[in-house]
N, C-alpha and C positions, 0 to 999 in steps of 0.2 A: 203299468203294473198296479192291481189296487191291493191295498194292506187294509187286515183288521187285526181284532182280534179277542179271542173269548173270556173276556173275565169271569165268567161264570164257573166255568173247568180250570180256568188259573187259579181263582177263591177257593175251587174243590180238592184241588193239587194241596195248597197252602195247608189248608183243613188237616187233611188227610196226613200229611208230614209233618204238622205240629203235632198230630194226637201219637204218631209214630216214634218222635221226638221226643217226648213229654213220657213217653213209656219206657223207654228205650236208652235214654240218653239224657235229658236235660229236662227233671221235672219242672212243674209248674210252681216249685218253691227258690227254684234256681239251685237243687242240687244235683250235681253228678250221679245221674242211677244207673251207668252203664254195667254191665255185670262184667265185664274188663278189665277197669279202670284201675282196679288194683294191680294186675300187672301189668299193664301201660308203666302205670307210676314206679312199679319198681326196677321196669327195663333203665327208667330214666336216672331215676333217683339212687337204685342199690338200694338196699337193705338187708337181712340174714343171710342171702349167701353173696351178696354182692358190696365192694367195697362201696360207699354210700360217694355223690357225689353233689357236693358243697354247694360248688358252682352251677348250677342246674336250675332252672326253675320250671314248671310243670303246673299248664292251664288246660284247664279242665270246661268241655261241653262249649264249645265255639261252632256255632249251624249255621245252616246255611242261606245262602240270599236266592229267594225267588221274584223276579218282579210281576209287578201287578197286572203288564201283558205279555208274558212267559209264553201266552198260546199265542203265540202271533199266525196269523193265513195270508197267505201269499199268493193271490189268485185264486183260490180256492182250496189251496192247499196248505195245509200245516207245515209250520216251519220252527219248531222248539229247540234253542240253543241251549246247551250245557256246560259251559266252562269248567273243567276239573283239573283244582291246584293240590300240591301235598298239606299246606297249612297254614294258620293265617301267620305262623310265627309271633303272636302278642303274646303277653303274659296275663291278660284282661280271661278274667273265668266268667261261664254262665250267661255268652251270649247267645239270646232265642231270635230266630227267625226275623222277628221284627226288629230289633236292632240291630241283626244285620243287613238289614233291607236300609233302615236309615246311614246305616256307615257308607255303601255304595251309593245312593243317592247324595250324600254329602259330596262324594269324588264325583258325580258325574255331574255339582254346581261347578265344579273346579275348572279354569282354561286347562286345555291338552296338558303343555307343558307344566301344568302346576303339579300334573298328577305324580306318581310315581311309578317306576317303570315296569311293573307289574300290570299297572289300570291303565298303562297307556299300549302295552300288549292286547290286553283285553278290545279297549276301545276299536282299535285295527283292526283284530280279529270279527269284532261285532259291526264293523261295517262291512269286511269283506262277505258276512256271514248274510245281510243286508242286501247284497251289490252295488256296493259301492265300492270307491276307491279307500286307500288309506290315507290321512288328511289332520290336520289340525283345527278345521274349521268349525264353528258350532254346529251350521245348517246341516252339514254331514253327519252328526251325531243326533238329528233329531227325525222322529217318522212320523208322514200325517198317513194316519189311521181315520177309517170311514167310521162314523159315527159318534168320534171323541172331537170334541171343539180346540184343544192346545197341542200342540205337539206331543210326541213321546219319547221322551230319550231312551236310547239303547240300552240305556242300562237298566231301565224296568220294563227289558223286554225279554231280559234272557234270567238263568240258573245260574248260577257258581254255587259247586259244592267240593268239597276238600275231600281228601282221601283219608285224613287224620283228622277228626273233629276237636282234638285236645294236640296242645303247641309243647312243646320241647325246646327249651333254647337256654343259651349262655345267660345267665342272670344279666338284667340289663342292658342285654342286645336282643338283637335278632337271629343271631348265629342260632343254624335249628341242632338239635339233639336229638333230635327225632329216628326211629329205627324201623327196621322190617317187623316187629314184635306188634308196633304202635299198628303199621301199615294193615296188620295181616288180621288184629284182632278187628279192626273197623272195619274192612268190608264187609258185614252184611252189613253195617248200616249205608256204606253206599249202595248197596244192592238194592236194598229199600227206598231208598230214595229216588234211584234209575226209575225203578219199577213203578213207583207214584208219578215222576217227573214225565216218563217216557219221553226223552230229547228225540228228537231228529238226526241232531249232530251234537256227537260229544266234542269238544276242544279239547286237550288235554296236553298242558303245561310242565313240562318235565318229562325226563327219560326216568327216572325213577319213578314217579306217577302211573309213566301209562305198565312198566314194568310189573307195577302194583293192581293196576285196571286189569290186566291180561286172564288173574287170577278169576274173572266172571266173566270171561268173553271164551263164545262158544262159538261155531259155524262160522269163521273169521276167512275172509275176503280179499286180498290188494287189490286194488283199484288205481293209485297211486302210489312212487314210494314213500309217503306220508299218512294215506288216506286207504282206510279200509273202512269194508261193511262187515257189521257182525252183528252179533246176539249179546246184548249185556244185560246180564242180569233176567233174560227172557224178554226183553225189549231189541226189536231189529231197530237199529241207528248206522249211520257213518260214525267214525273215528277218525277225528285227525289228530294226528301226534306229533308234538314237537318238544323245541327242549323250551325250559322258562323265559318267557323275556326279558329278565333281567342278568341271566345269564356270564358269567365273565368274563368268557371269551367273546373279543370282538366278533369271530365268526358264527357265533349261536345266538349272538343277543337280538333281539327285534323291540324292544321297550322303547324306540327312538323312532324317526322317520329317516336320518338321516346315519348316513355311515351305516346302514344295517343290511350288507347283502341278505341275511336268513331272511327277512322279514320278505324282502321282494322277489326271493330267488327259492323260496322255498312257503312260505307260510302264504305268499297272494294267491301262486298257483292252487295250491290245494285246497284251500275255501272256497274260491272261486270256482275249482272243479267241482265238490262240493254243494255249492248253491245251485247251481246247473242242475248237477242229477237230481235234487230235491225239490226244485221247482218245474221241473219235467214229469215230476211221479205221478 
């Protein structure tokens, strides 16, 4: 199997969904321009007809991470991962593209286990996504790509983009606040960003998530009972849907290698089906 892949059209991607961003969402002064955001903030917060609430806190313009070989090809074929979460859940406002290209790059110096069971769902997902197995190993997390000299880790190989680009949460935690209000006004900007992106394969992290994704999927397909093909956004992709890795129930959670039937018994098969049909096309 030989791996490349186009940093030319990945820079072009980037481009294209900063200026989209910067317009749209997260200007280039670092403020909120979303035409939304006022009621986002008041779903969360209350105001005039709603009882205000205390404990709430509400961040504002959190984007998204593309890595630097996003366009990966795989034989000749394109192969563009999209992981899609509902939020980052921080209370940090005003993060652009590039810093959150550096936060993921930070977790993918991190060993497996250091990560957190979000990035170590990810991690699994992006090597089955790969053909690989699922693993704690470095070497497994690294692709030699034709014409780069060092490795490239997976994690500057794929997307992650949220459903909610502003966090909702319990002051002080992470417990999310977050609502259908927040969900329903952000889609187009994931729309826009599908459309810039054009994944191959979406991931999508959550039953509420992908409940939220359905809302731009058109010409929808099973293939698997996890895994369909459809239209998002006006982009034909796979979808596979699951619940989050991190999950609380033992039987849903896959953020671990271990003790996680979801992860093996449901999340291998369907990427692995997955990379099959995508590298056959």
């Amino acid at each position: 199997m030989t791996l490349s892949s186009d940093t030319i059209a990945t820079g072009s991607r980037i481009d294209r969904l900063g200026q989209y961003m910067a317009e749209r969402v997260l200007a280039t002064s670092g403020t909120c321009v979303c035409r939304r955001l006022d009621s986002c903030r008041q779903s969360v917060l209350g105001g005039s007809r709603g009882a205000s609430r205390p404990e709430a806190a509400f961040a504002a313009g959190q984007l998204s991470h593309v890595g630097h070989h996003y366009d990966l090809v795989v034989d000749g074929v394109p192969s563009r991962t999209l992981v899609i979460a509902m939020e980052t859940g921080r209370a940090r406002e005003g993060v652009t593209l590039k810093e959150r290209h550096a936060e993921v790059m930070k977790s993918a110096s991190l060993a497996f286990t250091e990560r957190n069971p979000h990035m170590r769902g990810v991690t699994s997902a992006l090597r089955l996504a790969a053909g690989r197995d699922p693993g704690a190993d470095r070497d497994g997390e690294h692709l030699r790509l034709d014409g780069v000299r060092s490795p490239v880790h997976l994690f500057d190989a794929y997307a992650m983009a949220n459903m909610r680009l502003c966090s909702a949460v319990v002051s002080g935690t992470s417990k999310s606040l977050g609502n259908a209000t927040m969900s329903r006004n952000c889609a187009p900007h994931m729309a826009a960003t599908i459309n810039i992106l054009e994944p191959t394969l979406c991931i999508v992290q959550g039953v509420e998530v992908h409940k939220a994704l359905t809302a731009l999927m058109t010409r929808r397909r099973r293939l698997a009972p996890h895994l369909e093909q459809a239209r998002v956004a006006g982009v034909d992709t796979l979808v596979a849907a699951f619940t989050h890795p991190s999950a609380m129930r033992l039987t849903d959670h896959w953020g671990r290698l271990t003790s996680a039937p979801y992860l093996y018994e449901t999340v291998v098969p369907t990427i692995r089906l997955a990379h099959r049909l995508i590298t056959a096309s």
